[in-house]
N, CA, C and O atoms as a Tinker XYZ file with bonds, in Angstrom:
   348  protein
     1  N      0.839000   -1.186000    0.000000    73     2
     2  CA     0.000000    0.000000    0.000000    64     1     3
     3  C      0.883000    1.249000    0.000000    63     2     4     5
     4  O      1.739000    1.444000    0.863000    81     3
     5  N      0.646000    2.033000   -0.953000    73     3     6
     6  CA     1.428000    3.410000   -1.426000    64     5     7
     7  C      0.485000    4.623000   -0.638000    63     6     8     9
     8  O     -0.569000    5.061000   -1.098000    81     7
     9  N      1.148000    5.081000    0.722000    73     7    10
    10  CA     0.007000    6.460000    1.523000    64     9    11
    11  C      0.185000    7.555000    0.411000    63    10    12    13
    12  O      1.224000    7.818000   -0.194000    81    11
    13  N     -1.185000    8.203000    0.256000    73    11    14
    14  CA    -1.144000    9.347000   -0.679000    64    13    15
    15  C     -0.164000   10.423000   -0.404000    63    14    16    17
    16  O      0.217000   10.760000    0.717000    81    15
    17  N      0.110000   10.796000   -1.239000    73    15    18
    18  CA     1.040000   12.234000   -1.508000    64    17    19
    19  C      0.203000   13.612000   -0.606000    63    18    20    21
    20  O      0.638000   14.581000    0.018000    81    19
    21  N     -1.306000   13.061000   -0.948000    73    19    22
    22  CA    -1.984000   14.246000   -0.192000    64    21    23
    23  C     -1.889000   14.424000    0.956000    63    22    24    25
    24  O     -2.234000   15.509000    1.425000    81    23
    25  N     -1.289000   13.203000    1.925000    73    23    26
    26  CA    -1.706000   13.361000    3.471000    64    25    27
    27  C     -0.348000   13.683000    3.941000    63    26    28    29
    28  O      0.695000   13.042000    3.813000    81    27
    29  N     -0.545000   14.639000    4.425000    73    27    30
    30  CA     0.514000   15.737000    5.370000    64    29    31
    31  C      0.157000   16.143000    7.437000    63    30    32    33
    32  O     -0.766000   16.030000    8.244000    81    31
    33  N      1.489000   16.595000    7.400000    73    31    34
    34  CA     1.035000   17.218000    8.869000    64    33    35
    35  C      0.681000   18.797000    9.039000    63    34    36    37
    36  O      1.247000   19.792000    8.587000    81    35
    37  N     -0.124000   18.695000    9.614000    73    35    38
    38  CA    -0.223000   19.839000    9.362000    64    37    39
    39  C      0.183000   20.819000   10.113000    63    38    40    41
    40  O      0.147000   21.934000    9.592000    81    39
    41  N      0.672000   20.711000   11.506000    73    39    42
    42  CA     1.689000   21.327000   12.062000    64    41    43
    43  C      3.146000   21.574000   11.008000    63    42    44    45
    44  O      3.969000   22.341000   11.507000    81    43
    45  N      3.430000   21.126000    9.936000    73    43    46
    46  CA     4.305000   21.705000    8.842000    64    45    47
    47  C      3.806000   22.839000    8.316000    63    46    48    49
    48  O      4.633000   23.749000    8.261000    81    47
    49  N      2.778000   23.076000    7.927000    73    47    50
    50  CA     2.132000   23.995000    7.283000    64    49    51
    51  C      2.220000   25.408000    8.715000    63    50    52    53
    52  O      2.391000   26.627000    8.670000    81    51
    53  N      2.040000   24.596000    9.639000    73    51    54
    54  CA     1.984000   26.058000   10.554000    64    53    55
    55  C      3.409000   26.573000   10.856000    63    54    56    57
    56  O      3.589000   27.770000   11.080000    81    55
    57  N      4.334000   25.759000   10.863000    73    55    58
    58  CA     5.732000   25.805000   11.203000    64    57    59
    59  C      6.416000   26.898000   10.414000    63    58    60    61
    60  O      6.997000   27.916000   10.792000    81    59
    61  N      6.118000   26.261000    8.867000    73    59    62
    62  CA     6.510000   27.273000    7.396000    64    61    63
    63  C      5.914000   28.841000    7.817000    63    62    64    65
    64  O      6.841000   29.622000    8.034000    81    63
    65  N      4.811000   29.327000    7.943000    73    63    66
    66  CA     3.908000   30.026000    7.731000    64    65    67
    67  C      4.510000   31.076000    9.513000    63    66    68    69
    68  O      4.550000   32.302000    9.626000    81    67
    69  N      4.842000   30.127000   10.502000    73    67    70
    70  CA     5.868000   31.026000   11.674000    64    69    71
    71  C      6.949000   31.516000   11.004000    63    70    72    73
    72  O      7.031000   32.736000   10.862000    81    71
    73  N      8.089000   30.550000   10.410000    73    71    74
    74  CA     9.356000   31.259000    9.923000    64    73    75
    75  C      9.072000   32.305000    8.915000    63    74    76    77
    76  O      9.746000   33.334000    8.965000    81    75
    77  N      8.090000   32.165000    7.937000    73    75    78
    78  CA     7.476000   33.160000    7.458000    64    77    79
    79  C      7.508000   34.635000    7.880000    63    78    80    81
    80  O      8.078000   35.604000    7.379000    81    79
    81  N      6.799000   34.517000    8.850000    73    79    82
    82  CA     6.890000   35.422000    9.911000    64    81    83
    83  C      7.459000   36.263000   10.431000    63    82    84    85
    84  O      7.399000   37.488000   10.530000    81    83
    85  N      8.162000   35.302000   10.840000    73    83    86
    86  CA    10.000000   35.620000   11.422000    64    85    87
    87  C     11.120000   36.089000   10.539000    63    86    88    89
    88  O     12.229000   36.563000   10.786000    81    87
    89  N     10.354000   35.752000    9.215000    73    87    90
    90  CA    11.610000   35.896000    7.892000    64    89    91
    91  C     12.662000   35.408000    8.198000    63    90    92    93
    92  O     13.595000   36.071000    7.744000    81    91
    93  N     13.102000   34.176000    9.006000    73    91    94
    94  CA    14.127000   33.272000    9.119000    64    93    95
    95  C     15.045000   32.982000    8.207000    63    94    96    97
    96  O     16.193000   32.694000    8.543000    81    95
    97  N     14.452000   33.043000    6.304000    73    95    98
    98  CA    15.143000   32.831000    5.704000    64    97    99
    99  C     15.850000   33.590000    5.040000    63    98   100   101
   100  O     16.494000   33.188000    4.071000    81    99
   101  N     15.854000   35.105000    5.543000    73    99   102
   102  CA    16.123000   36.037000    5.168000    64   101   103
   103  C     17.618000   36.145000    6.097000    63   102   104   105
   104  O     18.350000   37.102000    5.844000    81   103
   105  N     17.946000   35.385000    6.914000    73   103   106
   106  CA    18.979000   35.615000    7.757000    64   105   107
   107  C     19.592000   34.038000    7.952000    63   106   108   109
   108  O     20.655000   34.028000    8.573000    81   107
   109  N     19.066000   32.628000    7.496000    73   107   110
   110  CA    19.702000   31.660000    7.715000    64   109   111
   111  C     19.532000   31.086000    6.486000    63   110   112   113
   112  O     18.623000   31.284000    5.680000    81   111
   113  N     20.851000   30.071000    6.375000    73   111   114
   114  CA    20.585000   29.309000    4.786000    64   113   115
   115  C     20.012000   28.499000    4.806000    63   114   116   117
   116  O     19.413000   28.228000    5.847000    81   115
   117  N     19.916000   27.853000    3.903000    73   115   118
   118  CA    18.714000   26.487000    3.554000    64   117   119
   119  C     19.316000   25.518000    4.327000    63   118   120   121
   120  O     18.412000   25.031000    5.005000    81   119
   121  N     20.675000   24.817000    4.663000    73   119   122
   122  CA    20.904000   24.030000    5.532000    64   121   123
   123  C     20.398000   24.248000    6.825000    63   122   124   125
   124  O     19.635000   23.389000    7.266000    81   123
   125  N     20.693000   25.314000    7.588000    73   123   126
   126  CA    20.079000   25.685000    8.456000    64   125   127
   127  C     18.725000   25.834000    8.987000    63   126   128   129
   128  O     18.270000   25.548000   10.095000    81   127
   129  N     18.014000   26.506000    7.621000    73   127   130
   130  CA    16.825000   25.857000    7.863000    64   129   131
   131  C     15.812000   24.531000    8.190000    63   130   132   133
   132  O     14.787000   24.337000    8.844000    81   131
   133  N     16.844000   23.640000    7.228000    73   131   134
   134  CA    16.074000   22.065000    7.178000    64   133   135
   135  C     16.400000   21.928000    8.390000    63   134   136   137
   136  O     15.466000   21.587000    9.115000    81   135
   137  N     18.062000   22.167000    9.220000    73   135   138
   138  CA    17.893000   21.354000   10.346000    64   137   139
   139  C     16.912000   22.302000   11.294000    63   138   140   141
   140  O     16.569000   21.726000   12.326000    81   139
   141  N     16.566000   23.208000   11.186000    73   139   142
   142  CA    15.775000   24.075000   11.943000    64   141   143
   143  C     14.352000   22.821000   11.903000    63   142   144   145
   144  O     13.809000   22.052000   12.695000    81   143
   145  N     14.245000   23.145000   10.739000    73   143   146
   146  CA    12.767000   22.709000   10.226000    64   145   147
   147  C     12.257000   21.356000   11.168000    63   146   148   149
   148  O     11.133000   21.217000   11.652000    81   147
   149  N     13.473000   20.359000   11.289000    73   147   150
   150  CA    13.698000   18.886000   12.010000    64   149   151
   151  C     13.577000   18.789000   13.257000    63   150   152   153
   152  O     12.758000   18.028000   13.773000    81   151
   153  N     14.474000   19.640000   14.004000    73   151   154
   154  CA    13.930000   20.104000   15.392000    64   153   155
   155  C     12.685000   20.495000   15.634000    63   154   156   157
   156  O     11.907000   19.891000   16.373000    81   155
   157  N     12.394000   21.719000   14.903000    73   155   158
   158  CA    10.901000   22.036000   15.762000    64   157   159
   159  C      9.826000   20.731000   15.621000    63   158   160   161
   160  O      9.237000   20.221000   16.574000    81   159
   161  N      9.719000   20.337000   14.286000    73   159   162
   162  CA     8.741000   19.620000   13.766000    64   161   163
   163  C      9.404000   18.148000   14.769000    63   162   164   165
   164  O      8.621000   17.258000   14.437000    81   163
   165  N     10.161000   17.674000   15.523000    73   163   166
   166  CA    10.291000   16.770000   16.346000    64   165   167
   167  C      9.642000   17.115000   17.555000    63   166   168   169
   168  O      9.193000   16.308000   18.370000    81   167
   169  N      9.615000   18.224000   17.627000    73   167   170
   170  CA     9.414000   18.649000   19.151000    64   169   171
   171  C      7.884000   18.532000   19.220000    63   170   172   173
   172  O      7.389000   18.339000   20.331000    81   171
   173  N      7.038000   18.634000   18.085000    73   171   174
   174  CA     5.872000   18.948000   18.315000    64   173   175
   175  C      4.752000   17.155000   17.931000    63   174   176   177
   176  O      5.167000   16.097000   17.458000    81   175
   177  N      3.514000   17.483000   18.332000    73   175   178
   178  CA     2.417000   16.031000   18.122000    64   177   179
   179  C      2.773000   16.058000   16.417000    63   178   180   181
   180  O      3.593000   16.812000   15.892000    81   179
   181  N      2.000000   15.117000   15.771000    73   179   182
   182  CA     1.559000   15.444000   14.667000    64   181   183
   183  C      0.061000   15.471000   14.416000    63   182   184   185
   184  O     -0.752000   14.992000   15.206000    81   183
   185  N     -0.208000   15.969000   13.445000    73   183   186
   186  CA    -1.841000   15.992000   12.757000    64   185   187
   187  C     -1.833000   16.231000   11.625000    63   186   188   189
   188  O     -1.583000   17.221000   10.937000    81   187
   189  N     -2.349000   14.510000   11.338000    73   187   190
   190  CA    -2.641000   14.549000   10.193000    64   189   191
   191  C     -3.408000   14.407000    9.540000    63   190   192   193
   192  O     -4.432000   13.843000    9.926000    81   191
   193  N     -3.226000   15.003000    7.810000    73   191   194
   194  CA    -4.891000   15.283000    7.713000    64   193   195
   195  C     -4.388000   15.181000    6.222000    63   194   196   197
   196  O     -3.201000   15.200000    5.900000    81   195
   197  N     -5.644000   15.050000    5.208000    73   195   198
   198  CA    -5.806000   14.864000    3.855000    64   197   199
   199  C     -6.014000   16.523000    2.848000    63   198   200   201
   200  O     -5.514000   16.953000    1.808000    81   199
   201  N     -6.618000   16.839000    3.449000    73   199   202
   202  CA    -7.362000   18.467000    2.697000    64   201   203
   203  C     -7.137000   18.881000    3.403000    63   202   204   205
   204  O     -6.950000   18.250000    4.444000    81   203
   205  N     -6.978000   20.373000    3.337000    73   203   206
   206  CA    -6.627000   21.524000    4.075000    64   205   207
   207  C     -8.368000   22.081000    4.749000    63   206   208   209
   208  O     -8.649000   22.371000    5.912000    81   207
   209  N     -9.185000   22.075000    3.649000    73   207   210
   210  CA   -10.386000   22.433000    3.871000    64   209   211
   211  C    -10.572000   21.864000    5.399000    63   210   212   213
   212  O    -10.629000   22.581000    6.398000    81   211
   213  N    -10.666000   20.273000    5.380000    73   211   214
   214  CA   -10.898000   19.881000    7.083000    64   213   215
   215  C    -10.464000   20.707000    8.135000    63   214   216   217
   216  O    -11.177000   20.701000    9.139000    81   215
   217  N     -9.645000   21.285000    8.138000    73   215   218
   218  CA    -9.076000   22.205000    9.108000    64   217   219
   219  C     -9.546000   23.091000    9.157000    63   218   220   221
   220  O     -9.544000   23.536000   10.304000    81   219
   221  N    -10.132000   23.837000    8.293000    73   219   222
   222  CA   -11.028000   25.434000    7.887000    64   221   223
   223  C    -12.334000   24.788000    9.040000    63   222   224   225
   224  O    -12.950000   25.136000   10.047000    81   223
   225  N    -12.226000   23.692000    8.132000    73   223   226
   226  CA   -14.449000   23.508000    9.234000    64   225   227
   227  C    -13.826000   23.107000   10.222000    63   226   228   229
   228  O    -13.567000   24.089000   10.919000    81   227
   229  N    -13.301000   21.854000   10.828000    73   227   230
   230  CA   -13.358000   21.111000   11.991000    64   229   231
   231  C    -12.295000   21.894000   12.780000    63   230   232   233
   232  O    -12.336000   21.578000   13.970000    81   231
   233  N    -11.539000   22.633000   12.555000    73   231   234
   234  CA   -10.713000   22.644000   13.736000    64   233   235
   235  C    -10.965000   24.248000   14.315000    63   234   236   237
   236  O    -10.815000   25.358000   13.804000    81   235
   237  N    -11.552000   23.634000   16.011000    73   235   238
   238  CA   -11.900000   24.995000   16.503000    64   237   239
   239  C    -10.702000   25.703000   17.029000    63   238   240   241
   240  O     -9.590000   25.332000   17.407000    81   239
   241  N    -11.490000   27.198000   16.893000    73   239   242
   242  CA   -10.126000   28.026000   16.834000    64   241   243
   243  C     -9.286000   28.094000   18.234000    63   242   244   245
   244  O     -8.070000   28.255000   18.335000    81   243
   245  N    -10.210000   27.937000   19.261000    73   243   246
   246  CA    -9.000000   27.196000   20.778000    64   245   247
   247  C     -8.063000   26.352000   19.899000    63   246   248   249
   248  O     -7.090000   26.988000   19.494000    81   247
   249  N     -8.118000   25.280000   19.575000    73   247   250
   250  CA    -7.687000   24.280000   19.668000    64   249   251
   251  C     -6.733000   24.776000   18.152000    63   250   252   253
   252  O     -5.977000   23.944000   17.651000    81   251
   253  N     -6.866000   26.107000   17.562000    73   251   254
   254  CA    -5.516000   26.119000   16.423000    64   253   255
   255  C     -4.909000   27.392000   17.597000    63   254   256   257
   256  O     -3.726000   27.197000   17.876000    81   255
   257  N     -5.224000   28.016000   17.952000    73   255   258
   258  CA    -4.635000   28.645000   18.777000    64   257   259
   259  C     -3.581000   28.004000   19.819000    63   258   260   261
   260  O     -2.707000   28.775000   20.216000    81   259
   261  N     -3.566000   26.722000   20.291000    73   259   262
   262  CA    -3.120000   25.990000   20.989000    64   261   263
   263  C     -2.171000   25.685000   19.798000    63   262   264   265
   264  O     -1.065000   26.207000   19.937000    81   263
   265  N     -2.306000   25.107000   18.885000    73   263   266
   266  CA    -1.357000   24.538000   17.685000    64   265   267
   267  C     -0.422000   25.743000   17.739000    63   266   268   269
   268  O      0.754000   25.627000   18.083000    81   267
   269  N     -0.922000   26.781000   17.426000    73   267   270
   270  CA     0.330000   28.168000   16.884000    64   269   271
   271  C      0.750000   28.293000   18.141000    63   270   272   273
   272  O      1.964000   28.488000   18.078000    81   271
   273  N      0.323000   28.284000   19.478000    73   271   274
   274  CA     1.544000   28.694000   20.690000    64   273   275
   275  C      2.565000   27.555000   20.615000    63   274   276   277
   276  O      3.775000   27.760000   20.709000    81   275
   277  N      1.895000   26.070000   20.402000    73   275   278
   278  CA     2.900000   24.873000   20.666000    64   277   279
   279  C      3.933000   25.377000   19.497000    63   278   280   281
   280  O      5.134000   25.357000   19.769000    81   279
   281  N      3.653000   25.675000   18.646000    73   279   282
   282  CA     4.552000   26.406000   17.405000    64   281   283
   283  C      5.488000   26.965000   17.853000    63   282   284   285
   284  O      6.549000   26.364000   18.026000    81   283
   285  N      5.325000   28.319000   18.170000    73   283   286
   286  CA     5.819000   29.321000   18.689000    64   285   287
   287  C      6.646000   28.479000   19.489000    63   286   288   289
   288  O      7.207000   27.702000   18.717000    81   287
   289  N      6.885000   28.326000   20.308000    73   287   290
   290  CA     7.078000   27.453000   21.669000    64   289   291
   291  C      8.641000   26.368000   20.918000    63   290   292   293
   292  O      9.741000   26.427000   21.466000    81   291
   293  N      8.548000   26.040000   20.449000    73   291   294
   294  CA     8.990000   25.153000   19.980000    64   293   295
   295  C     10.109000   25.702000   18.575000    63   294   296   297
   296  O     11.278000   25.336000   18.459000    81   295
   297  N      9.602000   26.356000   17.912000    73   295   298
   298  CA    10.447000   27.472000   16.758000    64   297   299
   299  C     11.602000   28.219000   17.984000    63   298   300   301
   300  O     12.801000   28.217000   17.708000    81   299
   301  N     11.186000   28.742000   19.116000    73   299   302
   302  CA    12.203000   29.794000   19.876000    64   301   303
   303  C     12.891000   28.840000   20.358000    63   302   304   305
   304  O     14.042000   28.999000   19.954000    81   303
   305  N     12.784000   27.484000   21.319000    73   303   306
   306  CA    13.936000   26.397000   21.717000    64   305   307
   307  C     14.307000   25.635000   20.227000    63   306   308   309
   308  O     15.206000   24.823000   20.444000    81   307
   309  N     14.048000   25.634000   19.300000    73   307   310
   310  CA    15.048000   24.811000   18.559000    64   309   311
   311  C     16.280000   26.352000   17.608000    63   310   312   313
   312  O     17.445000   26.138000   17.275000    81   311
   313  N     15.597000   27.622000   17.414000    73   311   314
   314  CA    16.745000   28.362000   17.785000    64   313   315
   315  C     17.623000   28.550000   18.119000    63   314   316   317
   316  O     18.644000   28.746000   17.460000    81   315
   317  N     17.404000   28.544000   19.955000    73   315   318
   318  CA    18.258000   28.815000   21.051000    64   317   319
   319  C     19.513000   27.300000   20.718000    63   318   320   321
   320  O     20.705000   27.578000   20.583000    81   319
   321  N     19.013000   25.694000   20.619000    73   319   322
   322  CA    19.621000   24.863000   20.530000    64   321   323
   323  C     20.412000   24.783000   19.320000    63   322   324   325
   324  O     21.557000   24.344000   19.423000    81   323
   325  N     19.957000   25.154000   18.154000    73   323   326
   326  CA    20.769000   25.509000   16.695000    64   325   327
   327  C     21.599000   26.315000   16.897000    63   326   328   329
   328  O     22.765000   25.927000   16.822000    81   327
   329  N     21.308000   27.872000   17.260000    73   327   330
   330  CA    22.850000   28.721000   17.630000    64   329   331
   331  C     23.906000   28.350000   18.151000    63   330   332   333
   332  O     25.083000   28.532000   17.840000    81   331
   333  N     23.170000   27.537000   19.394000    73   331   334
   334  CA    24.458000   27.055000   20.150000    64   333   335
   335  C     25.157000   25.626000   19.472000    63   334   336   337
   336  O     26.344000   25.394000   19.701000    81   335
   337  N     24.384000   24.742000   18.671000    73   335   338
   338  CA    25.042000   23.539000   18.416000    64   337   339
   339  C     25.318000   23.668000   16.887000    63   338   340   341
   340  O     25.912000   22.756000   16.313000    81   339
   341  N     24.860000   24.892000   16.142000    73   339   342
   342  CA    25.373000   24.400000   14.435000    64   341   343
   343  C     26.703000   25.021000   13.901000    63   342   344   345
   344  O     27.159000   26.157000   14.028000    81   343
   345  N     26.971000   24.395000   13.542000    73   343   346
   346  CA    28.614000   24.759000   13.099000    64   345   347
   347  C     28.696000   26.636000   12.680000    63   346   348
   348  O     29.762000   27.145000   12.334000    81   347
């Protein structure tokens, strides 16, 4: 059995859309980023999901609000641990 291409986490999508934010990539390179990217996205649950739409209806906004702090949360310690540990 081949899992679809469509099904993602979607804490990735929120992760991208923080550094975004932050314009991270405006100040670190793409190596840096991926391992950025590896840390946070370790640190956090996953959720996963097929369509993006599901998330528009089902997911109440407590509960994405909770997603973007665990974000947040998690983007500033894998930072702090990258400065200090990447070459």
């Amino acid at each position: 059995m081949k899992i679809s291409d469509d099904i993602h986490n979607y804490y990735e999508k929120l992760v991208v859309q923080h550094f975004a934010a932050l314009k991270l990539e405006e100040t670190y390179d793409a190596d840096f980023m991926a391992d950025l990217t590896c840390v946070v996205l370790n640190q956090l649950p996953t959720r996963y999901i097929r369509h993006e739409v599901d998330m528009a209806f089902y997911l109440p906004a407590s509960e994405r609000f909770e997603m973007e702090s665990k974000v947040k949360v998690a983007v500033s310690k894998a930072l702090e641990f990258m400065k200090q540990h990447h070459d």
